[in-house]
LOMI-601437 format. One record per residue (C-alpha): x, y, z. Coordinates in Angstrom, 1 decimal, decimal comma, always signed. Example, Ala and Ser with C-alpha at 12.3 -4.5 7.8 and 13.67 -1.06 7.14 Angstrom:
residues 2
<nulo u="+12,3" v="-4,5" w="+7,8"/>
<nulo u="+13,7" v="-1,1" w="+7,1"/>
//
This chain:
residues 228
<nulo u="-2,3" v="+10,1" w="+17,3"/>
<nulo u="-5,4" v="+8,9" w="+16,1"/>
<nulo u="-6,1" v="+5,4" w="+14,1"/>
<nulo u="-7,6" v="+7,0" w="+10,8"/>
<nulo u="-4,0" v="+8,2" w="+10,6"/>
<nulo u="-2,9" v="+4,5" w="+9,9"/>
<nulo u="-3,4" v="+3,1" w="+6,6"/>
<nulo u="-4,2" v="-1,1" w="+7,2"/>
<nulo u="-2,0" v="-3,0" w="+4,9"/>
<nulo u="-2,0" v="-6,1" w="+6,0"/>
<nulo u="-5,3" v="-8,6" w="+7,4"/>
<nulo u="-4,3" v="-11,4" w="+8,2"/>
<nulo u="-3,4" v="-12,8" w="+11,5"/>
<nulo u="-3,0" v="-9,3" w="+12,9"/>
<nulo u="-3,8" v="-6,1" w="+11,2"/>
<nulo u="-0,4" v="-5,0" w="+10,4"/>
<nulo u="-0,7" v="-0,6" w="+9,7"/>
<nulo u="+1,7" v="+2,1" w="+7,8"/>
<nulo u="+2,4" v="+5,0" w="+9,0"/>
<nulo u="+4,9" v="+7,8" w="+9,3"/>
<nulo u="+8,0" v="+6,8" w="+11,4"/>
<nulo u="+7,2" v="+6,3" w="+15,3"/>
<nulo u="+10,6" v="+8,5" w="+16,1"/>
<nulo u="+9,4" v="+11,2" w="+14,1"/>
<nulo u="+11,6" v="+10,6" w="+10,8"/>
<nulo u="+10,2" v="+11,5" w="+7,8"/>
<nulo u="+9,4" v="+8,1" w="+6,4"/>
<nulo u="+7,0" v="+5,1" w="+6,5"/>
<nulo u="+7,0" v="+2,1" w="+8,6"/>
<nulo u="+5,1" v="-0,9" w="+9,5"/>
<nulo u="+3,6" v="-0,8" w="+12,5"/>
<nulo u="+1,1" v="-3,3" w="+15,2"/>
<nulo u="-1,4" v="-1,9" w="+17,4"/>
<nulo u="-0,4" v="-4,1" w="+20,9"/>
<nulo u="-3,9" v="-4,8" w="+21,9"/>
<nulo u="-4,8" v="-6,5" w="+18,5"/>
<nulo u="-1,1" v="-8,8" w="+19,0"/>
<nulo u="-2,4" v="-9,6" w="+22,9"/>
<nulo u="-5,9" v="-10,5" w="+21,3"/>
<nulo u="-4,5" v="-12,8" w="+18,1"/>
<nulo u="-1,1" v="-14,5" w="+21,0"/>
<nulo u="-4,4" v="-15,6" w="+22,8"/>
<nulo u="-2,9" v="-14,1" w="+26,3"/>
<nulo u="-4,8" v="-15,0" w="+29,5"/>
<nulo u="-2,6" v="-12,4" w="+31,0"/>
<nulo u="-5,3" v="-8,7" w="+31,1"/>
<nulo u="-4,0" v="-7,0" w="+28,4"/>
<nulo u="-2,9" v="-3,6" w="+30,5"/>
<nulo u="-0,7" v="-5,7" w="+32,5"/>
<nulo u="+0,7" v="-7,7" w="+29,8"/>
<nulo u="+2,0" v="-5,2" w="+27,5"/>
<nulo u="+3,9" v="-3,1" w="+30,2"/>
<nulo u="+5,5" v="-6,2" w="+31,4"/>
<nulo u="+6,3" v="-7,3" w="+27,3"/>
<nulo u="+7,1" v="-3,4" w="+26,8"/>
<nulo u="+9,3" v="-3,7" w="+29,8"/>
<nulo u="+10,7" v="-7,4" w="+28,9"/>
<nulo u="+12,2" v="-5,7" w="+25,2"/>
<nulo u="+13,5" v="-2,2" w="+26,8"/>
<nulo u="+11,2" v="-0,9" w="+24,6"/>
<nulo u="+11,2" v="+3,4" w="+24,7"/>
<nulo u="+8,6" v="+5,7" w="+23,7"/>
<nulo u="+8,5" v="+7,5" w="+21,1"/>
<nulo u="+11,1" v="+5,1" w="+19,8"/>
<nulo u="+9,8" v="+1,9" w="+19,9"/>
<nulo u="+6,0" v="+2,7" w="+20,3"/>
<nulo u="+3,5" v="+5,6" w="+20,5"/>
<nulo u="+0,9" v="+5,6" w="+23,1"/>
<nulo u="-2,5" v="+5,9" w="+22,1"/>
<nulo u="-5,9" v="+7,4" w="+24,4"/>
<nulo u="-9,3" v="+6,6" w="+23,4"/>
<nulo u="-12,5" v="+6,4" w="+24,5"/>
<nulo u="-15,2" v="+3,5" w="+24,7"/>
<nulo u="-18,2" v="+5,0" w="+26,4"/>
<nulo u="-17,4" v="+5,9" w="+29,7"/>
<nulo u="-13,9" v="+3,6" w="+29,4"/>
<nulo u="-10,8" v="+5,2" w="+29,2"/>
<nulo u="-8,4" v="+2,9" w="+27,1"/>
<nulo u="-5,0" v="+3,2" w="+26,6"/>
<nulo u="-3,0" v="+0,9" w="+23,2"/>
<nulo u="+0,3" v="+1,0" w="+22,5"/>
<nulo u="+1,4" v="+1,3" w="+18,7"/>
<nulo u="+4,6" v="-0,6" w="+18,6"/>
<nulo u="+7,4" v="-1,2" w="+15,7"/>
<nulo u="+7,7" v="-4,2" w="+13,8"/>
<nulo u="+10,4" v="-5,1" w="+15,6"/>
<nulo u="+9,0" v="-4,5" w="+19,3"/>
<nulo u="+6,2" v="-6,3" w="+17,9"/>
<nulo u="+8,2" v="-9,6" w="+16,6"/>
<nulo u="+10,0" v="-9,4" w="+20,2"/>
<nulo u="+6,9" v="-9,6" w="+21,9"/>
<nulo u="+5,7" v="-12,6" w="+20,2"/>
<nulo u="+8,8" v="-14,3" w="+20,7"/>
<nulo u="+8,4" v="-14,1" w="+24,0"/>
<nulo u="+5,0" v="-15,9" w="+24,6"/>
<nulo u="+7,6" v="-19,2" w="+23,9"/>
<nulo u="+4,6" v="-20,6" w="+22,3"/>
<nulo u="+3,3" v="-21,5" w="+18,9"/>
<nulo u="+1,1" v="-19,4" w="+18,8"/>
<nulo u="+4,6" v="-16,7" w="+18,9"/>
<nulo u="+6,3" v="-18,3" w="+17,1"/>
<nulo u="+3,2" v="-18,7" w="+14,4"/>
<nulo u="+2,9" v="-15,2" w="+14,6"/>
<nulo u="+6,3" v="-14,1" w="+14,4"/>
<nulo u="+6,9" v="-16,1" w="+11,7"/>
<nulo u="+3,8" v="-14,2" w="+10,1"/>
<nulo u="+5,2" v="-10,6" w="+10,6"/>
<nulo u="+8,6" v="-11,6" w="+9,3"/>
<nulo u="+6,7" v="-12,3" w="+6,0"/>
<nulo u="+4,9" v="-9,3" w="+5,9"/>
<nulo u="+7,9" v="-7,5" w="+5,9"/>
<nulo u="+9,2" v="-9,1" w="+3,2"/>
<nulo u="+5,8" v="-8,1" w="+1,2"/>
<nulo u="+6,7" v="-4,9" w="+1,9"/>
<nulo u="+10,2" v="-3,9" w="+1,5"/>
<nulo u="+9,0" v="-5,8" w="-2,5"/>
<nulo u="+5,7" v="-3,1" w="-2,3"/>
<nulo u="+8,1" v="+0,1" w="-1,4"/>
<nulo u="+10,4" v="-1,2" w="-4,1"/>
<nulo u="+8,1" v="-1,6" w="-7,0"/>
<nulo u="+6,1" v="+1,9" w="-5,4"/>
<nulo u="+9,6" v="+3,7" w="-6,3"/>
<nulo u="+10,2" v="+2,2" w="-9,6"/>
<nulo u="+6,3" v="+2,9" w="-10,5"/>
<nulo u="+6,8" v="+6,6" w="-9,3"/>
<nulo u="+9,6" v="+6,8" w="-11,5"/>
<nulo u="+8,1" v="+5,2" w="-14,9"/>
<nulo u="+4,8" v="+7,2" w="-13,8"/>
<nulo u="+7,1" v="+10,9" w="-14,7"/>
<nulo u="+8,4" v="+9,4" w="-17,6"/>
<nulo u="+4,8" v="+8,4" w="-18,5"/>
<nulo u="+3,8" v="+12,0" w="-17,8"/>
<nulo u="+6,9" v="+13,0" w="-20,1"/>
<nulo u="+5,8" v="+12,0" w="-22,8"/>
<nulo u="+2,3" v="+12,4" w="-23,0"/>
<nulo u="+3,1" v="+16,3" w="-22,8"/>
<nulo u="+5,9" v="+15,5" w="-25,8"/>
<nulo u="+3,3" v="+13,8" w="-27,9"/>
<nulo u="-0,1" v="+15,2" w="-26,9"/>
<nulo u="-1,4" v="+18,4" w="-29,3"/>
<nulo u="-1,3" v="+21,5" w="-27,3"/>
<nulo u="-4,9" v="+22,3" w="-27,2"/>
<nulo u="-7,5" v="+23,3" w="-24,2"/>
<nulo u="-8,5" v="+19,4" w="-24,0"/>
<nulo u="-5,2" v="+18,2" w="-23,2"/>
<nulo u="-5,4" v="+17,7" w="-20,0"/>
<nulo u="-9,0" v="+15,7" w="-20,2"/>
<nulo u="-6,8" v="+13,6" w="-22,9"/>
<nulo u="-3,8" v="+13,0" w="-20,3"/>
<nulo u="-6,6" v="+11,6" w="-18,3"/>
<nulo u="-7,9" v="+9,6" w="-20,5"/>
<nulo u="-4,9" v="+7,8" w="-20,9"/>
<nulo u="-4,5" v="+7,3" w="-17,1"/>
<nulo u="-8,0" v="+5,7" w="-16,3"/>
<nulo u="-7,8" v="+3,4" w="-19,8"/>
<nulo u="-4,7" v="+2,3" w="-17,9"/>
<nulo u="-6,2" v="+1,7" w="-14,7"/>
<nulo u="-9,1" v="+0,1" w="-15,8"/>
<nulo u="-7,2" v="-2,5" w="-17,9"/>
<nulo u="-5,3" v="-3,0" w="-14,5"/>
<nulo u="-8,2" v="-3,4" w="-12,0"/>
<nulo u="-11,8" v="-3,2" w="-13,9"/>
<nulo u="-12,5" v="+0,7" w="-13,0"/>
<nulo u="-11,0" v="+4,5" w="-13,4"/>
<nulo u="-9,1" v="+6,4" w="-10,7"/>
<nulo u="-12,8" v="+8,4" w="-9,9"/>
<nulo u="-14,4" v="+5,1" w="-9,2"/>
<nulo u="-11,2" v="+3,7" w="-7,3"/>
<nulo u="-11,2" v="+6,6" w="-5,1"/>
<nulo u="-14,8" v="+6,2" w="-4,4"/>
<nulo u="-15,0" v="+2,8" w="-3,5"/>
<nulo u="-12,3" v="+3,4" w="-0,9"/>
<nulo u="-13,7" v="+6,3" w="+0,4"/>
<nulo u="-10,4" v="+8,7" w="-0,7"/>
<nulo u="-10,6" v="+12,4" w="-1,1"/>
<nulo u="-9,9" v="+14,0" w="-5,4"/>
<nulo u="-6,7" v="+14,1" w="-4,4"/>
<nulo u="-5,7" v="+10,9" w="-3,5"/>
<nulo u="-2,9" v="+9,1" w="-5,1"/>
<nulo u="-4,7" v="+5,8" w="-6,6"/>
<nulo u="-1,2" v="+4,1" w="-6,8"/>
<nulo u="-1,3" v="+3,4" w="-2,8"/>
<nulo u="-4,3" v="+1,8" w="-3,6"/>
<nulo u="-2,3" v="-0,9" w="-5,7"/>
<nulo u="-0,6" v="-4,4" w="-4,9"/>
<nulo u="+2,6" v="-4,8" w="-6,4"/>
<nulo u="+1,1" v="-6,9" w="-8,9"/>
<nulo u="-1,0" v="-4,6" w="-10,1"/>
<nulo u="+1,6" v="-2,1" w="-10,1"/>
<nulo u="+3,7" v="-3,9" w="-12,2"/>
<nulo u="+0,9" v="-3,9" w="-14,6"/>
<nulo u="+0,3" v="-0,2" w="-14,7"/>
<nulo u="+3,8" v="+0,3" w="-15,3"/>
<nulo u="+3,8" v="-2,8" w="-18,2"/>
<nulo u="+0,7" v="-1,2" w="-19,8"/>
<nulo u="+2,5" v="+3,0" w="-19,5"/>
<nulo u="+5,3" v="+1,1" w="-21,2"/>
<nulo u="+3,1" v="-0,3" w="-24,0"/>
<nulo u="+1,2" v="+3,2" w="-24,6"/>
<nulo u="+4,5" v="+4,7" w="-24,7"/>
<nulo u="+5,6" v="+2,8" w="-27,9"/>
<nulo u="+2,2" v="+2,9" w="-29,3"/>
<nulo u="+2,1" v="+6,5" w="-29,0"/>
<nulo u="+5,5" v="+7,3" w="-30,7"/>
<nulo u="+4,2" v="+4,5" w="-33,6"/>
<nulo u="+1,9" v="+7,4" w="-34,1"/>
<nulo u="-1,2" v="+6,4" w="-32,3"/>
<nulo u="-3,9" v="+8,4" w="-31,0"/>
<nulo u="-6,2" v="+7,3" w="-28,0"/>
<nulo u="-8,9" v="+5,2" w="-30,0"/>
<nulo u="-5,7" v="+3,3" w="-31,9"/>
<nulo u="-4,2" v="+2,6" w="-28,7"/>
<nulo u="-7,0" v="+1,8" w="-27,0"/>
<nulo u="-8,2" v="-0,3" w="-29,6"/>
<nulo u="-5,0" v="-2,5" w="-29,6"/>
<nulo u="-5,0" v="-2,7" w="-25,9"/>
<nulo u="-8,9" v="-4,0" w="-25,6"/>
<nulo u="-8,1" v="-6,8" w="-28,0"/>
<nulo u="-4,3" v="-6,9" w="-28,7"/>
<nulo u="-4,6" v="-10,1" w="-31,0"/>
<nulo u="-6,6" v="-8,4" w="-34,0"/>
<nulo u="-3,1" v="-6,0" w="-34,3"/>
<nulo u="-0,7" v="-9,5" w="-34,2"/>
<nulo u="+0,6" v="-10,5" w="-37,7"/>
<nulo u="-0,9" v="-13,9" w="-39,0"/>
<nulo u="+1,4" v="-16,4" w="-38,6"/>
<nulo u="+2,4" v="-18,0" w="-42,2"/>
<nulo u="+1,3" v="-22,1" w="-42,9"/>
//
């Protein structure tokens, strides 16, 4: 397994990664690369020895519990373990420290800011097809469809973060393809969807692009004056 396969979703105190499930199931977890935990627990312990003894102190099984991972540095052969959230919690408990219990507390956290981002990912996948819906219920059949379906998209996404889905993809280096959603916080994914709900009603009002548009760029010119 290789690193670029590991999308970093958290900075912080240690670089927390997603990726498909260590015991080969055909979902996503959090995950900790071992020799960034060692580094950030501020073990004097060399890290080889260290994480076979932690690996051992937890009953920790590969392919289970943690992937091991070959790389080279120059002429260096090193060897990281990739270890589950859990395995990784355990291990900081362990140092019977603060610094363990700092960083503990830290990926217990993180997991909460993540069950709330697969959550809100799910409910923006599902108001994303109805989105779709009804763009293809509303939209004239003609040969510019499509180009109009995308319109629609980017004016969302750049209400939501300042740029379109080809200049999101860019600036995080992401292939055509790419699904700019995973891109998101689940703040700004509860935008997108408030916005896709907002177009939806303006669309059946009978709007076209430039009306919706225009009430979305400056949504207090369309409010009704309030009477003296």
């Amino acid at each position: 397994m290789k690193f670029e396969e590991m999308k970093v979703i958290e900075k912080s105190i240690v670089p927390i990664y997603e990726k498909n499930c260590i015991d080969g199931s055909n979902f996503h977890e959090q995950v900790v690369n071992s020799r960034e935990l060692w580094a950030a627990l501020e073990v004097k312990t060399e890290y080889s020895h260290w994480v076979k003894r932690r690996l051992d102190d937890v009953d920790a099984e590969e392919n289970r519990d943690y992937l091991t991972v070959v790389k080279k540095d120059g002429r260096q052969t090193l060897i990281d373990y990739i270890v589950t959230m859990d395995i990784a919690k355990e291990m900081a408990m362990l140092e019977r420290n603060d610094k363990g219990k700092m960083v503990r507390r830290y990926f217990i956290e993180a997991e909460k800011r993540y069950r709330e981002l697969k959550i809100i990912r799910t409910r923006s996948k599902a108001e994303r097809r109805l989105f779709t819906d009804i763009l293809k219920e509303v939209l004239p059949e003609s040969q510019h469809k499509s180009w109009r379906y995308k319109q629609f998209t980017d004016l969302v996404y750049k209400h939501v973060t300042g740029y379109n889905a080809k200049q999101l993809r860019e600036m995080y280096d992401k292939p055509k393809d790419f699904n700019v959603r995973e891109l998101l916080t689940p703040q700004q994914l509860r935008e997108v969807i408030r916005y896709e709900s907002i177009i939806q009603g303006l669309l059946h009002l009978g709007q076209d692009y430039q009306g919706v548009k225009a009430i979305l760029d400056n949504p207090a010119a369309f409010l009704p004056e309030k009477s003296a």
